[in-house]
KEMAR-758095 format. One record per atom (N, C-alpha, C): x, y, z; residue in three letters. Coordinates in steps of 0.02 Angstrom, whole numbers, padded with zeros to 5 digits, always signed. Atoms other than C-alpha are relative to their C-alpha. Example, Ala and Ser with C-alpha at 12.3 -4.5 7.8 and 13.67 -1.06 7.14 Angstrom:
REM residues 2
+00045-00059+00000ALA+00615-00225+00390ALA+00045+00060+00000ALA-00042-00059-00003SER+00684-00053+00357SER-00039+00055+00037SER
REM end
This chain:
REM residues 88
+00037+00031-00055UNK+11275+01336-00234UNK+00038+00006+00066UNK-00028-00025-00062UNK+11399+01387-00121UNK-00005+00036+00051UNK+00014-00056-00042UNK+11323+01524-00050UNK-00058-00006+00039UNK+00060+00016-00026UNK+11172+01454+00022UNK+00033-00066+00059UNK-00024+00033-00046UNK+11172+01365+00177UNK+00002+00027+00086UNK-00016-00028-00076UNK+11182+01361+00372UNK+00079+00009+00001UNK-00064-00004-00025UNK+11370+01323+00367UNK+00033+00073-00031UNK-00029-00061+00051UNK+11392+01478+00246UNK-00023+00068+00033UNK+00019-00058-00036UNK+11289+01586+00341UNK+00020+00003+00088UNK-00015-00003-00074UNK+11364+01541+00520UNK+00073+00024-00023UNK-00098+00004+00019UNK+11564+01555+00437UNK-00025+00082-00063UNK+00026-00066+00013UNK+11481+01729+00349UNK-00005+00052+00060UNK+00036-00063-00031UNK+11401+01820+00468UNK+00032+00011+00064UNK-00041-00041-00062UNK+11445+01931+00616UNK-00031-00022+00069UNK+00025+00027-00054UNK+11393+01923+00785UNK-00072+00007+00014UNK+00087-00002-00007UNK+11212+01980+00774UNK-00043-00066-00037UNK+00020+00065+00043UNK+11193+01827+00640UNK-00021-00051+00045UNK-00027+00044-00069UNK+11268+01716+00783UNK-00036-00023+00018UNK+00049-00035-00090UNK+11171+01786+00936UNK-00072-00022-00060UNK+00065-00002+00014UNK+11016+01774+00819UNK-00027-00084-00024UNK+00013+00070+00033UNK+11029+01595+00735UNK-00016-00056+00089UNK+00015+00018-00064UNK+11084+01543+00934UNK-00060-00001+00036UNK+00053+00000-00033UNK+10936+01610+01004UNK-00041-00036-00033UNK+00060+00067+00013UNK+10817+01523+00888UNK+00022-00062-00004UNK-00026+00081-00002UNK+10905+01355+00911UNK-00029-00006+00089UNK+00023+00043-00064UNK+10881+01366+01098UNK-00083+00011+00006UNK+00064-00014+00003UNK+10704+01437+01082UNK-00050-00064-00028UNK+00026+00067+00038UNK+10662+01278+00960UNK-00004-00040+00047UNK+00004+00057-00034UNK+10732+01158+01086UNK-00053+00024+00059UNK+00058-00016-00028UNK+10617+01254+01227UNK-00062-00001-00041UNK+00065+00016+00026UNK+10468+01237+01101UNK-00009-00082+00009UNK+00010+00089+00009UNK+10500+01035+01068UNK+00006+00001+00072UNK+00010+00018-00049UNK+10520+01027+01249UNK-00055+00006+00035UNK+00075-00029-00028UNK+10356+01103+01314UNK-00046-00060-00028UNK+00025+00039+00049UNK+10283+01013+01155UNK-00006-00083+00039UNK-00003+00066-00037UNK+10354+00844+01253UNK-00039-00021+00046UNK+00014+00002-00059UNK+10319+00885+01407UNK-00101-00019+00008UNK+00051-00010+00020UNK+10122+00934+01358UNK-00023-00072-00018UNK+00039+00055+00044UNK+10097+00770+01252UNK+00021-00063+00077UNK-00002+00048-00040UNK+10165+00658+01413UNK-00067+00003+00063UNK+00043+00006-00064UNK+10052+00722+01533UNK-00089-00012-00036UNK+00054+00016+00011UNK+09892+00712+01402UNK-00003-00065+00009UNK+00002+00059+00012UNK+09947+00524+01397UNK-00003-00021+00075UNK+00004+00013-00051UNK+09950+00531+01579UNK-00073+00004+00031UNK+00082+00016-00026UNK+09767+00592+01605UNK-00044-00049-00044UNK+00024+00065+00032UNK+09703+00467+01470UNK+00000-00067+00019UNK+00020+00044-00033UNK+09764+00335+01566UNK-00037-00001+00082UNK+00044-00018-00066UNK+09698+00412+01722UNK-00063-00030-00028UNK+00053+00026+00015UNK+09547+00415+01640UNK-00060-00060-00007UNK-00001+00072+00025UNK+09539+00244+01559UNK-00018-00043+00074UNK-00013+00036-00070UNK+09580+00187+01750UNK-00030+00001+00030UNK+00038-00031-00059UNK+09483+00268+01864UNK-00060+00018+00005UNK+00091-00031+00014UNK+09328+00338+01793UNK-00072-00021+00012UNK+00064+00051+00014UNK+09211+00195+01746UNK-00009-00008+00096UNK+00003+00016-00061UNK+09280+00134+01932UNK-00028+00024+00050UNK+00030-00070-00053UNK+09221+00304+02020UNK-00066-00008+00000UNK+00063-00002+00035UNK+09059+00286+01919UNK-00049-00044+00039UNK+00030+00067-00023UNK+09006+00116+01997UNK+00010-00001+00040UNK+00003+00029-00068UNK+09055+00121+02152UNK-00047+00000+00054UNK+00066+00017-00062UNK+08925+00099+02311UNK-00007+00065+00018UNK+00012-00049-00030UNK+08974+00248+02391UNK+00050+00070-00006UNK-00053-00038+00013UNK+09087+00407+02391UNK+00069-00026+00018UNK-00089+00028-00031UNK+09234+00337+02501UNK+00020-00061-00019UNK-00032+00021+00040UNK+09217+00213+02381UNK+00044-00003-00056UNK-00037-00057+00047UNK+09255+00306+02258UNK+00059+00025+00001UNK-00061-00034-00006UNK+09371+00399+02305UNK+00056-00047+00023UNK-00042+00053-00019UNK+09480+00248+02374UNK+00023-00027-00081UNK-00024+00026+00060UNK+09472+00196+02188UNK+00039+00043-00049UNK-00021-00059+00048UNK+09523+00365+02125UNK+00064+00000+00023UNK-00068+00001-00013UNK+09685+00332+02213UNK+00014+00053+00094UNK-00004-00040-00034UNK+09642+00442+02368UNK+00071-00002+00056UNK-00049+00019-00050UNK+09774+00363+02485UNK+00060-00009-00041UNK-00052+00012+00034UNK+09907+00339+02349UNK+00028+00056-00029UNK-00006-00056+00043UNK+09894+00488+02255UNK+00009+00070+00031UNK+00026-00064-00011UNK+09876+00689+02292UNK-00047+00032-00033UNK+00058-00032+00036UNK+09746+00799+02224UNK+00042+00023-00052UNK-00017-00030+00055UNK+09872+00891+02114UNK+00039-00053-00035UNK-00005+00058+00061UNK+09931+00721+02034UNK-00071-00026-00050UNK+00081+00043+00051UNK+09758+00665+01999UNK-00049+00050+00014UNK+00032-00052-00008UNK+09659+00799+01942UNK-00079-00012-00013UNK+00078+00021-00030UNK+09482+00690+01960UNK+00002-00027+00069UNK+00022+00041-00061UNK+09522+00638+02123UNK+00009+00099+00043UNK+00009-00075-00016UNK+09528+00853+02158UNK-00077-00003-00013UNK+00057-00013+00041UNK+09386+00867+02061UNK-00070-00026+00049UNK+00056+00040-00041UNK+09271+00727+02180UNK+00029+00036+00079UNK-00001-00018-00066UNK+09349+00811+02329UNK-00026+00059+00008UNK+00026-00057-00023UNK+09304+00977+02311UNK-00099+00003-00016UNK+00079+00006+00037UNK+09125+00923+02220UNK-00039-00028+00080UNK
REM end
C-alpha cells in the first residue's frame, strides 16, 4: 500500500509530474473560486429581486419606480433591473 498515494507520487515523480499535479491544484482553486464568486452574485440578484421588484411593480409612476429600484443609490451595472427599466 505503499505505492499509492499523492505523497508517493509527488516524492516519485520528476518534474513533468510536479508541473502537472501543480497546475491542476491551481486550476481547482480557480474553478472553486469562479464557482464562489458565481453563487455570491446569484444570491445577490435574488435579493435584488426579493427587494425591488414587487416595489417597481406598484408604484404610481416610473420615477417612482425607479427611485425604488435604487436609482440614486445604485448604478445600472450594480443593479441589473434598474438597467433594464432605464433602457426599457
Amino acid at each position: 500500500m505503499q505505492n499509492y498515494g499523492l505523497a508517493y507520487v509527488w516524492a516519485q515523480g520528476d518534474f513533468v509530474t510536479r508541473g502537472i499535479a501543480l497546475s491542476l491544484l491551481i486550476m481547482s482553486v480557480m474553478s472553486w473560486s469562479v464557482i464562489v464568486i458565481k453563487a455570491w452574485n446569484v444570491m445577490r440578484l435574488k435579493r435584488l429581486t426579493k427587494n425591488a421588484e414587487q416595489a417597481f411593480w406598484h408604484s404610481d409612476d416610473l420615477a417612482d419606480g425607479l427611485k425604488k429600484l435604487g436609482a440614486g443609490s445604485s448604478t445600472p451595472q450594480d443593479n441589473p433591473f434598474l438597467a433594464l427599466a432605464l433602457s426599457g
